[in-house]
C-alpha positions as CSV (number, residue, x, y, z in Angstrom):
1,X,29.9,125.0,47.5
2,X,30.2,123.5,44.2
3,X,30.2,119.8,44.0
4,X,32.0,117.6,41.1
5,X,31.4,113.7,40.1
6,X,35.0,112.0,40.8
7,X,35.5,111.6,36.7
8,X,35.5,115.1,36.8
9,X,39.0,115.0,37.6
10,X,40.3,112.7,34.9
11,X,43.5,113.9,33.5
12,X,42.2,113.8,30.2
13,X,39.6,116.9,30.9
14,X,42.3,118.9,32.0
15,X,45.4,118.3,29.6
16,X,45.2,119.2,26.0
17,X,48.3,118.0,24.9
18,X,51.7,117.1,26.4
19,X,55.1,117.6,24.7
20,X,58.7,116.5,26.5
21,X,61.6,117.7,25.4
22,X,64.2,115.3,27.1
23,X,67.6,116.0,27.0
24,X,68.7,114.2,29.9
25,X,71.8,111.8,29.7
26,X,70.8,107.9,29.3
27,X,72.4,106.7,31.7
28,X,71.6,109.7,34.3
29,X,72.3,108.7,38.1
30,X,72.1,112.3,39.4
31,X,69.3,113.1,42.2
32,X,66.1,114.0,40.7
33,X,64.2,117.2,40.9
34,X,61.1,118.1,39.5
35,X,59.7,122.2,39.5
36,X,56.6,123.1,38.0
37,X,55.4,127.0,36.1
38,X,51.6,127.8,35.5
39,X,52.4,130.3,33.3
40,X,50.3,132.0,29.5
41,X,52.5,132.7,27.1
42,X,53.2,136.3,27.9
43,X,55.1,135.5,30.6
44,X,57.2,132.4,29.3
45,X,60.2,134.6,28.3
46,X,60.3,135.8,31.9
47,X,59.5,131.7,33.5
48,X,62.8,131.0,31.1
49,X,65.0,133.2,33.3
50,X,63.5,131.3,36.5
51,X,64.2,127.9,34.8
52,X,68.1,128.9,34.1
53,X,68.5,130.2,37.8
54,X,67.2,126.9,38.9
55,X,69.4,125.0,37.0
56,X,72.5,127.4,37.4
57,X,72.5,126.4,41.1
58,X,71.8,122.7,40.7
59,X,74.2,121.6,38.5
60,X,74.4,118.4,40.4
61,X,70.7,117.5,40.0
62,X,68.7,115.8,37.0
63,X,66.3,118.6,36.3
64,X,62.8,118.1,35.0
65,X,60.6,121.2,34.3
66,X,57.0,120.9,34.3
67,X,55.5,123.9,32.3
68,X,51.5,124.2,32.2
69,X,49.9,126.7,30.1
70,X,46.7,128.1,28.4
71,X,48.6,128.6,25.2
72,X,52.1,129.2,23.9
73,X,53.4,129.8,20.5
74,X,55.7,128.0,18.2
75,X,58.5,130.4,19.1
76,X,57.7,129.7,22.9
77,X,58.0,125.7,22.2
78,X,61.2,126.0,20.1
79,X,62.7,128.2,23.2
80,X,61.8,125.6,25.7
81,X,63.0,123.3,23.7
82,X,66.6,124.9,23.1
83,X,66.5,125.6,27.1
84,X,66.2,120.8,27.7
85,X,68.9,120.9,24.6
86,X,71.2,123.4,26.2
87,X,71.0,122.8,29.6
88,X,70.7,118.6,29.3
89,X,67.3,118.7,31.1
90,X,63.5,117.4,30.4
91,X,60.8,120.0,29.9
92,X,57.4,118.9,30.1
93,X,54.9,121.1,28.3
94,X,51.4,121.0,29.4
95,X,48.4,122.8,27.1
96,X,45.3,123.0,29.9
97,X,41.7,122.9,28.9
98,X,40.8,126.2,30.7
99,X,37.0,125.0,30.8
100,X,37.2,123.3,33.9
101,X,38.6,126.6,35.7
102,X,36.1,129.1,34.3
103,X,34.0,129.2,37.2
104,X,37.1,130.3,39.3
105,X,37.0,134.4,40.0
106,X,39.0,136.8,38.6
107,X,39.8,139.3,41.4
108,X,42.1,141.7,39.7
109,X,42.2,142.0,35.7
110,X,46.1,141.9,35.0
111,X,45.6,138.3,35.8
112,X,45.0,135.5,34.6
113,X,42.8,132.3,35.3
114,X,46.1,130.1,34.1
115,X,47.2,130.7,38.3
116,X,44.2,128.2,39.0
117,X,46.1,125.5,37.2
118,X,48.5,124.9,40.3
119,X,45.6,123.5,41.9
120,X,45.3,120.7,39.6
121,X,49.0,119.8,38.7
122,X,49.4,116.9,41.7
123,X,47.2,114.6,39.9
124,X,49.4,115.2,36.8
125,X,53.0,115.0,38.6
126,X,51.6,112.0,40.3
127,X,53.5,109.6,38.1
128,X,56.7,111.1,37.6
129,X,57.7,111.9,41.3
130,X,56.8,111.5,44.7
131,X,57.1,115.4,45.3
132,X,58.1,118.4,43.6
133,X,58.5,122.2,44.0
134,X,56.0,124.8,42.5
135,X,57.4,128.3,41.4
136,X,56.1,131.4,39.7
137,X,57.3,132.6,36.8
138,X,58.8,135.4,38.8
139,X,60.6,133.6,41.2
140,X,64.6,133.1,41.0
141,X,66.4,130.8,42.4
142,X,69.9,131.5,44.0
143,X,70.7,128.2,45.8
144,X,70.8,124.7,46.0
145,X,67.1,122.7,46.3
146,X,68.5,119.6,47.5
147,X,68.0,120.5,51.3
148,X,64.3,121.5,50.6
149,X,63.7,118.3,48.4
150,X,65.2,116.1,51.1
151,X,62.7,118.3,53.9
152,X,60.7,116.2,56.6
153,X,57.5,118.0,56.0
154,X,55.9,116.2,58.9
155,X,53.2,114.5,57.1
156,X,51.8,117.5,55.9
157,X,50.7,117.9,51.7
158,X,52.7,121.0,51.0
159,X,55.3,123.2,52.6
160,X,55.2,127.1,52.1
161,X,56.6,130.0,53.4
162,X,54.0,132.9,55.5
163,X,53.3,135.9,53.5
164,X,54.5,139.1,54.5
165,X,53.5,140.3,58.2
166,X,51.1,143.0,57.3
167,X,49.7,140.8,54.9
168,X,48.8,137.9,57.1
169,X,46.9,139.7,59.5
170,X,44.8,141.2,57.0
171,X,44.0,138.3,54.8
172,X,43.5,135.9,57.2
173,X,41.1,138.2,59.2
174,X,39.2,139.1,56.0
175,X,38.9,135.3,54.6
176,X,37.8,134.2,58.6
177,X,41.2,132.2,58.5
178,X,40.7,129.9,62.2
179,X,44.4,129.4,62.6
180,X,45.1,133.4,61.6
181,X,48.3,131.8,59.5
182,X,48.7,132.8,55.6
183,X,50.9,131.5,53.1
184,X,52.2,132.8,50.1
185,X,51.7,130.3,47.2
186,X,54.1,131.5,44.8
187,X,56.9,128.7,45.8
188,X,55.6,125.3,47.5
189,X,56.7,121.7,48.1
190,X,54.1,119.4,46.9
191,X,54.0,115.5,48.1
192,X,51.9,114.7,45.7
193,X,50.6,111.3,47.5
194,X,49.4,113.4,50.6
195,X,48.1,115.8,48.6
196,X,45.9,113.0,46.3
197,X,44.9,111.5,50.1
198,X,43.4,115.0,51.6
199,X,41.4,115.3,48.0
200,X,43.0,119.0,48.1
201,X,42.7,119.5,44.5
202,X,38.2,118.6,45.3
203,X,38.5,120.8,48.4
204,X,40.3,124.1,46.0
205,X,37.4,123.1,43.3
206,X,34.4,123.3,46.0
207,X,35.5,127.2,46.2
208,X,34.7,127.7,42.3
209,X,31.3,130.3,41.6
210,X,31.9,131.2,45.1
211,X,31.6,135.6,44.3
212,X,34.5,137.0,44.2
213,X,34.1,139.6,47.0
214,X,34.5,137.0,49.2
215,X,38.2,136.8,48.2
216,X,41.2,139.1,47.9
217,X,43.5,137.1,45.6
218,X,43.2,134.3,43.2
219,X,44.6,130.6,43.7
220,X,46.1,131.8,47.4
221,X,43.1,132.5,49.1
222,X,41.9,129.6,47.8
223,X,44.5,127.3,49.1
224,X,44.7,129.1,52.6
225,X,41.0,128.3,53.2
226,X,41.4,124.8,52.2
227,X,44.5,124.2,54.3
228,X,43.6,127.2,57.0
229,X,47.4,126.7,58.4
230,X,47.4,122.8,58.3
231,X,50.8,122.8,56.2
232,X,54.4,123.3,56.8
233,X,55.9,126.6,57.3
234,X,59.0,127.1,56.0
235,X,61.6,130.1,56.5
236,X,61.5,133.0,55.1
237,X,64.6,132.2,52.7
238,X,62.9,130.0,50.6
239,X,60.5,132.8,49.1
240,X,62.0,136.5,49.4
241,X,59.0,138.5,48.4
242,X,59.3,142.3,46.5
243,X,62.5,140.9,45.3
244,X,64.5,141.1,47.8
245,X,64.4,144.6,48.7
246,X,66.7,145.6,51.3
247,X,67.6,141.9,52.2
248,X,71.3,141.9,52.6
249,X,72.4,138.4,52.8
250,X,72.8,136.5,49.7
251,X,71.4,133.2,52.0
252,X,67.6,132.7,50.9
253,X,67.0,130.3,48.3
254,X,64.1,132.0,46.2
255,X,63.5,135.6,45.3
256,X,59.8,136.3,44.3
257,X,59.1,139.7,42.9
258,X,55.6,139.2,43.8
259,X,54.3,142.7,43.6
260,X,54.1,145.6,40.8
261,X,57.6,145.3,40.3
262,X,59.7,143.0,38.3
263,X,62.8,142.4,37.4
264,X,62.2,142.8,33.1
265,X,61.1,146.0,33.9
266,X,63.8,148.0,35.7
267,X,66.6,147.1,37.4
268,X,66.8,148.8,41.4
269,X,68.7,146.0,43.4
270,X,71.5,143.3,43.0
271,X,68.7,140.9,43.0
272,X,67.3,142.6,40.2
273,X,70.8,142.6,38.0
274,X,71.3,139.3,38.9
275,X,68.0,137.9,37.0
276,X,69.0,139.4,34.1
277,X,72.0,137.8,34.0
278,X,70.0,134.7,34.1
279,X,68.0,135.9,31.7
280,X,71.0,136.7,29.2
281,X,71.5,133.1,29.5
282,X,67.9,131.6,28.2
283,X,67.0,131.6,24.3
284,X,64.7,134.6,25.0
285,X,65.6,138.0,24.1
286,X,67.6,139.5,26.7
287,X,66.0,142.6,28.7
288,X,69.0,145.5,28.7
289,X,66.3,148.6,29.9
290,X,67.4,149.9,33.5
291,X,64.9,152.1,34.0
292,X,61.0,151.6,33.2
293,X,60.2,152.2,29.3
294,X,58.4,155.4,29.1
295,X,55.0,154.2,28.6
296,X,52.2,155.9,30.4
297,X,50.9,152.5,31.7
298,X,54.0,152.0,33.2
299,X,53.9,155.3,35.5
300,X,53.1,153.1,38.6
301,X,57.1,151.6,38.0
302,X,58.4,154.7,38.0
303,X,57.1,156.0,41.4
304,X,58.7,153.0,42.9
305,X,61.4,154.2,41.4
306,X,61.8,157.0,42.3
307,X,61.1,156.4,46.3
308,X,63.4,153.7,45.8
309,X,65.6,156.3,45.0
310,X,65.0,158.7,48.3
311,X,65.2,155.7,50.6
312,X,68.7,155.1,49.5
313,X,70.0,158.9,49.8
314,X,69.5,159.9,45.7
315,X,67.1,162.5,45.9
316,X,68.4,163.9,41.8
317,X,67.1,160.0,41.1
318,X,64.1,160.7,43.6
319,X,62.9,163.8,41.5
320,X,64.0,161.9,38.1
321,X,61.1,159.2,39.2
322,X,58.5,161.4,40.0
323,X,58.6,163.8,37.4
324,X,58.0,160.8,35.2
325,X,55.5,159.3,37.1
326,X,53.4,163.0,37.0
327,X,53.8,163.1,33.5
328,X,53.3,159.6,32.1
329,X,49.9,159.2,34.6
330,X,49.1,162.8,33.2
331,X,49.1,160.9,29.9
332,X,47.8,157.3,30.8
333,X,44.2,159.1,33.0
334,X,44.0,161.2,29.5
335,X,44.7,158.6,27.6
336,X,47.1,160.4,25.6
């Protein structure tokens, strides 16, 4: 495994550049909660949404966003500066030196190295607050934090919720997990000070040139063989994954639309309408497609469409999504 000296780990290699954007009142009293994004600037339009549900739910909180990327444009900084001025928050907006993560693997093309920059952000979070809640950019939240912030996570450095049933048995078996538990990293409670104290941030770095067949994901697998099922579990509420699909209670506190799917794409459930009303609400453009653009590389969305469709009794929707599916994959294999 790779080994690092301590200076490694100096703030200064890792942040380019920091910009805040505070817009909270002076004489602010509220309870304080800070959320962090590791996002690239692609997906920033779609972290905005995330931010306003956040902040649409915890009106009573003093809101700090924490936003690290590899790169954003001007238009992306103006934005996230409208979203502090609008919503009377503090955004905190992190440029990353990607050299320190390049020896990380790249398991599946579509994504992007940025998702190693969770592993890093406790050292930087440090010295505003004691702990703090990590999202994904395609997370939305739909109720209050204030009972997660105020959690007794039993000495442990982070609280997460187990991945998805199927899933846990086969990643855990195929990273040689000893507890056989696996977490989704997507949303997590970070106590920063505990987290410093287990050198978690060394221990995730160790994994780096490591080859990548060893792994099936990114920044998860990395984190669930560093912690191996030492953390806190928490309910499923706190991070609904495939966006809620079929979950009929509006009780859970994050939706993660953590597969193919998402919710700028096409709209299939509640869940789905409801982040675009968030959405509507951000300085980003607001997304008004229903169904998938017709774009061959987006044949993969219209399949779940389409058996989306048949689960729920529309077969004339059913044979709507297929026929697209055959035709734009006819076109995306021919490149057409």
């Amino acid at each position: 495994m790779k080994q690092f000296e301590s200076s490694f780990f100096d703030v200064s290699h890792f942040i380019a550049s920091e910009k805040i954007f505070n817009y909270l009142p002076a004489d602010d009293a509220r309870e304080q909660i800070h959320v962090s994004y590791n996002v690239n600037d692609a997906y920033i339009p779609f972290m905005g949404a995330s931010m306003v549900s956040v902040i649409e739910n915890n009106k009573g909180a003093s809101l700090s966003f924490h936003i690290f990327t590899d790169g954003y444009s001007d238009g992306s900084e103006e934005n996230i500066r409208k979203t502090a001025q609008k919503f009377h928050c503090c955004c905190y907006l992190y440029r990353v030196n990607m050299e320190p993560f390049k020896d990380f693997h790249i398991k599946v093309s579509r994504f992007s190295r940025v998702t190693y920059v969770r592993l890093y952000m406790p050292k930087v979070l440090g010295k505003y607050a004691d702990r703090y809640i990590y999202a994904d950019s395609d997370t939305m939240c739909i109720s209050s934090l204030k009972p997660l912030m105020h959690l007794d996570m039993k000495g442990y450095a982070i609280a997460a919720a187990a991945d998805r049933p199927d899933s846990v048995k086969y990643r855990s078996e195929y990273l040689k997990l000893k507890n056989g538990r696996y977490f989704n990293d997507g949303i997590m409670l970070v106590d920063c000070k505990q987290w410093e104290k287990d050198h978690i941030t060394e221990k995730a770095f160790s994994f780096q040139c490591e080859p990548k067949e060893r792994f099936l994901g990114q920044s998860q697998d990395i984190l669930n063989l560093v912690f191996d099922g030492n953390l806190y579990f928490l309910p499923h509420a706190y991070n609904i994954t495939d966006g809620g699909d079929d979950y009929d209670t509006d009780q859970g506190v994050f939706i993660h639309w953590a597969g193919r799917r998402k919710p700028w794409n096409m709209v299939l459930t509640p869940f789905d309408a409801q982040w675009r009303k968030y959405n509507a609400l951000s300085p980003w453009p607001t997304v008004t497609n229903i169904l998938p653009i017709k774009k061959p590389e987006n044949y993969h969305d219209f399949q779940q469409w389409g058996r989306y469709q048949k689960k729920h009794g529309n077969l004339a929707g059913y044979f709507k999504g297929i026929f697209w599916y055959s035709w734009l994959r006819m076109r995306y294999k021919l490149h057409l």
